[in-house]
C-alpha positions in Angstrom: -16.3 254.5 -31.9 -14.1 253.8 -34.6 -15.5 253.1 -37.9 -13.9 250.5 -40.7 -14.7 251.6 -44.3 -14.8 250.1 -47.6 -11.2 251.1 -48.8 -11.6 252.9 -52.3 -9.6 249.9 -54.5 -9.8 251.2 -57.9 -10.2 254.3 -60.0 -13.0 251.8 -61.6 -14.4 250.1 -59.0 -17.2 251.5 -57.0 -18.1 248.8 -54.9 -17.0 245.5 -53.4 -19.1 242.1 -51.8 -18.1 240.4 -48.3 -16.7 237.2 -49.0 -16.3 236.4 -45.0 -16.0 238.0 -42.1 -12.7 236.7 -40.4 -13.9 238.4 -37.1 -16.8 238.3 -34.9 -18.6 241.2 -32.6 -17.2 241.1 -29.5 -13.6 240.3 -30.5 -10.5 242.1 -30.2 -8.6 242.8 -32.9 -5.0 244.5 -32.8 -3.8 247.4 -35.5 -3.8 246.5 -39.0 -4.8 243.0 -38.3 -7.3 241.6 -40.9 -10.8 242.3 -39.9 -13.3 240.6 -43.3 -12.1 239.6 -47.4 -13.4 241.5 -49.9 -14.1 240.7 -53.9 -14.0 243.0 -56.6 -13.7 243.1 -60.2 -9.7 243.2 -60.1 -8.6 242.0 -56.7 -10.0 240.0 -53.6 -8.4 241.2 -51.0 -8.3 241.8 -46.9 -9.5 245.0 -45.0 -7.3 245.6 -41.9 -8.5 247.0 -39.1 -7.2 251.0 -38.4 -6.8 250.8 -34.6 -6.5 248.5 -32.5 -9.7 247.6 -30.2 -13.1 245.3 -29.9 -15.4 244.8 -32.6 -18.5 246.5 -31.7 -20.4 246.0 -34.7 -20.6 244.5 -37.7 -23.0 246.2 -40.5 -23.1 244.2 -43.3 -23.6 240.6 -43.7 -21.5 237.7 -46.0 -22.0 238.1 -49.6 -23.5 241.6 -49.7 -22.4 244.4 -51.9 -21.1 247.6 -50.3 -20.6 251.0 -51.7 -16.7 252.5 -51.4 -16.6 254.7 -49.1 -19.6 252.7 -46.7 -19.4 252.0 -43.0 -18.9 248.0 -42.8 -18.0 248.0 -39.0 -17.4 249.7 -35.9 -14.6 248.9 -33.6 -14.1 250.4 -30.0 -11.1 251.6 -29.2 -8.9 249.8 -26.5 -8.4 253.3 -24.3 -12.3 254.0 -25.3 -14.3 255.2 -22.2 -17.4 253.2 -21.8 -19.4 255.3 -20.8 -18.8 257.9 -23.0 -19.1 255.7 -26.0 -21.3 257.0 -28.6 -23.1 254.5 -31.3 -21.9 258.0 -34.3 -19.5 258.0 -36.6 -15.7 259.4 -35.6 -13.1 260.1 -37.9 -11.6 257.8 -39.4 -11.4 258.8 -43.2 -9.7 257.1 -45.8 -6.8 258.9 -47.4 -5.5 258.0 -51.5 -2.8 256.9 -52.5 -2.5 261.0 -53.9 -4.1 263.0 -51.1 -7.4 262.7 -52.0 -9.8 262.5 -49.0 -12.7 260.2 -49.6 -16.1 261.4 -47.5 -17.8 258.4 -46.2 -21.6 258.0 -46.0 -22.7 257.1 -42.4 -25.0 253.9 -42.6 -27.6 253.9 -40.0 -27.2 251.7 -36.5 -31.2 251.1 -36.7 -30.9 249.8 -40.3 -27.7 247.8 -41.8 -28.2 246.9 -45.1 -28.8 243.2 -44.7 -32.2 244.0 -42.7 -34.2 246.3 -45.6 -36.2 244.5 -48.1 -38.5 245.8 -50.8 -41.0 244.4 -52.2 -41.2 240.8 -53.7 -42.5 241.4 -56.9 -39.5 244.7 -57.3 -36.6 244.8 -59.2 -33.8 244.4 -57.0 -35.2 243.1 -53.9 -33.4 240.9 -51.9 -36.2 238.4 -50.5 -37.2 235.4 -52.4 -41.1 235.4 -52.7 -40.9 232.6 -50.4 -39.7 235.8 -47.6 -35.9 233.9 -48.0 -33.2 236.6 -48.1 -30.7 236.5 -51.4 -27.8 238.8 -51.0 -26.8 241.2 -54.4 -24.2 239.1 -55.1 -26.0 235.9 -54.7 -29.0 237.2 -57.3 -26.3 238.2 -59.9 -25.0 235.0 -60.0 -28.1 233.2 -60.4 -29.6 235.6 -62.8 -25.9 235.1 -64.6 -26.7 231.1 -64.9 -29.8 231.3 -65.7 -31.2 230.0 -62.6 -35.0 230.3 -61.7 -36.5 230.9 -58.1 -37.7 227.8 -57.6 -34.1 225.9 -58.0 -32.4 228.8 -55.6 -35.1 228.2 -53.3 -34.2 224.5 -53.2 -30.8 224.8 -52.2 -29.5 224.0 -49.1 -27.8 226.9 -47.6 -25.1 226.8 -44.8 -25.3 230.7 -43.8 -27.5 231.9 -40.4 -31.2 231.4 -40.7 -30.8 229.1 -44.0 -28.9 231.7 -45.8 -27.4 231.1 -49.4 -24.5 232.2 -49.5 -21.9 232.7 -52.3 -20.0 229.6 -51.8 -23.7 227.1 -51.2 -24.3 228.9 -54.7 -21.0 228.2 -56.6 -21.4 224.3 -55.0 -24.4 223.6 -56.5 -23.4 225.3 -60.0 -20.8 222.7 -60.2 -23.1 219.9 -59.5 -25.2 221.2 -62.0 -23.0 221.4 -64.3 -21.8 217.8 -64.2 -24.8 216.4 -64.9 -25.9 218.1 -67.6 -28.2 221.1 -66.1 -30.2 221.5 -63.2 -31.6 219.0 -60.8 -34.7 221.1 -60.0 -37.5 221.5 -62.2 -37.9 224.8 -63.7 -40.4 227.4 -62.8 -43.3 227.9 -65.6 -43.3 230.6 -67.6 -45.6 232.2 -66.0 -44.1 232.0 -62.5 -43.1 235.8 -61.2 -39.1 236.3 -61.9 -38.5 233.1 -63.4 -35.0 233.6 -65.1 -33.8 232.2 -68.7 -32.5 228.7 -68.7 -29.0 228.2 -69.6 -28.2 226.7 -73.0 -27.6 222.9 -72.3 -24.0 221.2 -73.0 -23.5 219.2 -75.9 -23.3 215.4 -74.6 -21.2 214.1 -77.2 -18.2 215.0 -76.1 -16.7 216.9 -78.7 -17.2 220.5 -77.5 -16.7 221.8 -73.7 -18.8 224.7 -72.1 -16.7 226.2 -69.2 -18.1 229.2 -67.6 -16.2 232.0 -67.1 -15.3 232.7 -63.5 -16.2 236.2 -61.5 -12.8 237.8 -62.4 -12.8 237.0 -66.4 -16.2 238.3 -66.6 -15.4 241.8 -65.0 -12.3 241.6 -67.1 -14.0 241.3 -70.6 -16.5 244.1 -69.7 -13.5 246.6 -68.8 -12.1 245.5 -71.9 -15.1 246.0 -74.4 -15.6 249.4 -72.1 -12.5 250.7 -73.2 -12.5 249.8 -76.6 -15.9 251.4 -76.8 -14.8 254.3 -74.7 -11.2 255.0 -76.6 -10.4 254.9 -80.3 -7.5 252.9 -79.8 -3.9 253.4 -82.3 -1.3 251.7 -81.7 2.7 252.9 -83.0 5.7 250.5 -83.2 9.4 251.1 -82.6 12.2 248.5 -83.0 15.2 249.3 -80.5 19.0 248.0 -80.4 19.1 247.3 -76.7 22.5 245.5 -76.7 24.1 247.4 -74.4 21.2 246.9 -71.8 21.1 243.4 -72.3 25.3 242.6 -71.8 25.1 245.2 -68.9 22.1 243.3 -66.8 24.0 239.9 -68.2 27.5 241.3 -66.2 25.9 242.5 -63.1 22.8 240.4 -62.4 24.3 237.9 -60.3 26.5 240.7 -58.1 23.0 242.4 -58.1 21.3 239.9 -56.5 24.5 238.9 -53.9 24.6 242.7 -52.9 21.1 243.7 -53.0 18.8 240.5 -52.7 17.1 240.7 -55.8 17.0 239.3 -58.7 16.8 242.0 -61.2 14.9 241.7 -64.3 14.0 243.8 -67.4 11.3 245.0 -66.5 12.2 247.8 -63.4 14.8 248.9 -66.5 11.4 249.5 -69.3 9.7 251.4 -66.0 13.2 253.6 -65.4 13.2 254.6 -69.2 9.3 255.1 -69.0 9.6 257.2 -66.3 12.1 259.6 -68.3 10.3 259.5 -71.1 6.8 260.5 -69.3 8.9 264.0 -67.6 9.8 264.8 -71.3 6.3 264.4 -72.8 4.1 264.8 -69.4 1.1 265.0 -71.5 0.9 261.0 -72.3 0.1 261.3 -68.1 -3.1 262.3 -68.1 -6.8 260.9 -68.2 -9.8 262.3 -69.7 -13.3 263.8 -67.9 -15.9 264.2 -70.7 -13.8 267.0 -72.4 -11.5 268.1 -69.4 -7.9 266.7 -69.5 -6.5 266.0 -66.4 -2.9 266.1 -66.2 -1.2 264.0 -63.4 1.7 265.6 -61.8 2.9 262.0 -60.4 3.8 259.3 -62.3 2.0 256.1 -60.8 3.1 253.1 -63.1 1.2 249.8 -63.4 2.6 246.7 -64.4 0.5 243.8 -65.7 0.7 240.4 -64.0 -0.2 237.4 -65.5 -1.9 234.9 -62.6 -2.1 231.4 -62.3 -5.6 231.2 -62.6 -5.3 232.7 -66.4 -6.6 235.9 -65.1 -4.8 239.4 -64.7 -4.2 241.9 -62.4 -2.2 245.6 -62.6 -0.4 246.3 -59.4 0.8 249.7 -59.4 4.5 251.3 -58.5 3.4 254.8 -56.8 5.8 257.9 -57.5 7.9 255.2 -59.9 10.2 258.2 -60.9 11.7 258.9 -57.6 13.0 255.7 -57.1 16.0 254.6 -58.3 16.6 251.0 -60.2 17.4 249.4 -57.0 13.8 250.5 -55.4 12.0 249.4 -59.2 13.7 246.0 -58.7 12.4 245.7 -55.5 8.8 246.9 -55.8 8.1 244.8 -59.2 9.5 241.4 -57.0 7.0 242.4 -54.5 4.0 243.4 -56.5 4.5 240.7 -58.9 5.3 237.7 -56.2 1.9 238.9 -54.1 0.1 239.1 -56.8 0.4 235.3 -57.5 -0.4 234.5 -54.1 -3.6 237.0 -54.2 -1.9 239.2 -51.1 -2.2 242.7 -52.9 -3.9 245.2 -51.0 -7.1 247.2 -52.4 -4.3 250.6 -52.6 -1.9 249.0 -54.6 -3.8 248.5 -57.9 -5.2 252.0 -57.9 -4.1 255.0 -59.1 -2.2 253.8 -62.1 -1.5 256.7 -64.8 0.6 254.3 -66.8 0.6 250.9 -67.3 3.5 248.7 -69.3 2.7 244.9 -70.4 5.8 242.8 -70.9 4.7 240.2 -73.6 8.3 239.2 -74.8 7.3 236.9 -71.1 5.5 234.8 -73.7 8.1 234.9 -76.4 5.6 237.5 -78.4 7.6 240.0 -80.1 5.3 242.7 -80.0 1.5 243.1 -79.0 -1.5 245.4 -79.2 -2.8 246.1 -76.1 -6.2 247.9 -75.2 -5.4 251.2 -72.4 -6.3 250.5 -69.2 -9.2 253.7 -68.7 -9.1 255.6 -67.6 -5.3 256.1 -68.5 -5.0 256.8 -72.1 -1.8 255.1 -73.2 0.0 250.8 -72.7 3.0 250.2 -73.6 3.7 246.0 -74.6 7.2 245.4 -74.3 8.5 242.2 -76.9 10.6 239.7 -77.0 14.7 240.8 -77.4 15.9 238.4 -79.9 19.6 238.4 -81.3 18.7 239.6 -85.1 21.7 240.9 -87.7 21.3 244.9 -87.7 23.0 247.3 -89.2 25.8 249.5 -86.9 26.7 252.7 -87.5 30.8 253.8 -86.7 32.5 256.8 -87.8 34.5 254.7 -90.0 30.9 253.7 -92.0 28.1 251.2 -91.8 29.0 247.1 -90.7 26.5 244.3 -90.0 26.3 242.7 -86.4 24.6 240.7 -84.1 22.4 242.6 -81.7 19.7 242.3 -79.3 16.7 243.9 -80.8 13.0 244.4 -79.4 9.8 246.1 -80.5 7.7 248.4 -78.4 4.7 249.1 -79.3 2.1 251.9 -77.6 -1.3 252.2 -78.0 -3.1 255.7 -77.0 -6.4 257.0 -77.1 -6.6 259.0 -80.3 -9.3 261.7 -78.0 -6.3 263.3 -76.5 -3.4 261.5 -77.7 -2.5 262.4 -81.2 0.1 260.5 -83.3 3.0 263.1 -83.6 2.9 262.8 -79.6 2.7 259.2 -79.3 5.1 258.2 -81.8 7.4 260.9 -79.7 6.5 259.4 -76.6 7.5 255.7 -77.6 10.8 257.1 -79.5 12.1 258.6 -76.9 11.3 255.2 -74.6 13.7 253.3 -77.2 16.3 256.3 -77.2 16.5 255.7 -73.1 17.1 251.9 -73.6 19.5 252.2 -76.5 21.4 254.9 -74.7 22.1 252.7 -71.8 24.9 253.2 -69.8 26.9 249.9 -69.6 29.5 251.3 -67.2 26.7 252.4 -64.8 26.3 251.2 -61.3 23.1 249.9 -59.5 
């Protein structure tokens, strides 16, 4: 047997729900064809199958939550002796983005998670006291909303033997919410794990409640995480990027005749971040209680704004060993699957630098919060033609140049400010020092 495991899809992120199963046991599925959709706090996402061969068994259920490194399936392989097959485990591990082998935890044939229950009364049990069966995910939400047992036992759900699933859930929560609050009685007080009502709506129209959806939640807890985790500073630098600007302005529509791509700004900040991580490798590090660990690749993420509001940071692996052509090419593929929610789980991992481009917004400069548990941003501003001061060997003029702020914030742990302020001055020396007669 072949076994299918929950990818690892985050430094962050230690687990991950079933959304839906897009195969059934029994079927055959070829090599890195989709097998189930996955959720987690910064992508949903597809599992593909390793190998090609039938779908033997499937060991968790829609809407459950399952551990990184967990056995979700098992697939028989297509040359697979039948009567050799064995129910165990084979090896098929999961490999990092950086080497690192992941160890998965073998989940018992005789008891997937979907079929143990505890106790009614216990914290965490996954039967109603009714005996109905409420996946992890399911109980979050209702225990999110406010919702008692009695109203999840009245809904209607659409999974096998009655089963709510995520999406019954989420259906009647928007019922609910246009009339006012729920359509089902609450539970008494007394009533075992009723669950705090939810503050009603105003009615008159001049305030709107909207509910934050599964992704801006998990956002705003990494955020207050790492502010509470990192004491955040933040340096600026203003940098003359003229010659970057006319030299992208000359070549971008050759560029994208030649190459394919259009090529913006932003592979160009990652090229000069790049350089400017090899001179001060330090800034590449994280931080283990009071161990520093020092990353000897430089894996940069780049933050994506998505239509939904939300955000996401795909990451560029080994960014400094390819050249601007192969930046261009990997932020226009990051960046245009990220809007249409194709990233896979590996490629918003292993980030040990991130860059946010606000001047996208017309903001000249920002302060962002470090994405942990990396312990420097860099926000990127707006380049706006401003009247500077240039310097000649024949003295000091005034001229019109394309100027932009940078601005880093670092965790001041491990990062102090003689070694950030380096860090970002030597970001604006790259970009100032562009070479306009360079070739792609």
């Amino acid at each position: 047997m072949i076994d299918l495991i929950m990818p690892k899809m985050g430094e962050s992120v230690a687990e991950a729900t079933i959304l839906k199963w897009l195969k059934k046991e029994g079927d055959h599925i070829e090599a890195d064809e989709p097998v189930l959709e996955i959720a987690t706090d910064k992508v949903d996402s597809e599992v593909p199958s390793p190998a090609a061969g039938i779908l033997s068994k499937r060991l968790f259920e829609e809407g459950q939550v399952v551990k990184v490194g967990e056995v979700i399936a098992q697939l028989k392989p297509d040359n697979a002796d039948a009567g050799k097959s064995s129910p165990s485990t084979t090896g098929v591990t999961p490999v990092s983005g950086n080497g690192d082998v992941s160890h998965s935890k073998v989940v018992p044939e005789t008891a997937p998670l979907a079929q143990v229950s505890t106790s009614p009364a216990a914290p965490g049990s996954m039967k109603s006291p009714g005996g109905r069966f409420y996946s992890p995910l399911v109980k979050n939400i209702a225990r999110q909303e406010g919702l008692s047992v009695q109203e999840l036992e009245s809904i209607q759900g659409s999974g096998a033997n009655n089963r709510l699933t995520k999406q019954d859930l989420m259906h009647h929560l928007e019922n609910r919410s246009k009339f006012g609050g729920s359509t089902v009685k609450a539970a008494p007080a007394s009533a075992p794990q009723s669950l705090p009502q939810p503050i009603a709506a105003s009615a008159g129209g001049a305030t709107e409640i909207i509910e934050m959806d599964r992704m801006r939640k998990l956002i705003a807890d990494h955020m207050v995480m790492s502010k509470q985790t990192s004491p955040h500073v933040t340096s600026f630098v203003e940098a003359d990027v003229t010659n970057l600007v006319n030299w992208r302005e000359r070549v971008k529509n050759d560029f994208q005749k030649k190459i394919g791509e259009k090529i913006t700004f932003t592979p160009i900040f990652i090229e000069a971040i790049c350089k400017a991580i090899r001179d001060y490798p330090m800034v590449n590090i994280s931080l283990d209680g009071t161990k520093i660990i020092k990353k000897n690749y430089i894996n940069i993420g780049m933050a994506a704004a998505l239509p939904s509001g939300n955000l996401i940071v795909p990451v560029i692996k080994n960014a400094d060993h390819l050249n601007l052509i192969g930046l261009t090419k990997a932020v226009n593929d990051l960046a245009n699957r990220a809007r249409i929610n194709k990233l896979k789980p590996e490629e918003i991992q292993d980030g040990t630098f991130t860059l946010t481009n606000v001047g996208t917004f017309g903001n000249v400069m920002g302060t962002p919060i470090i994405n942990q548990p990396q312990v420097a941003i860099l926000a990127a501003g707006a380049i706006r033609k401003k009247p500077a001061v240039i310097e000649t060997p024949e003295g000091d003029t005034l001229g019109i140049r394309q100027m932009m702020f940078l601005s880093l914030s670092y965790d001041h742990r491990v990062v102090d400010g003689s070694l950030g302020g380096s860090f970002l001055k030597r970001i604006a020396e790259y970009l100032e020092g562009f070479d306009m007669n360079r070739t792609f």
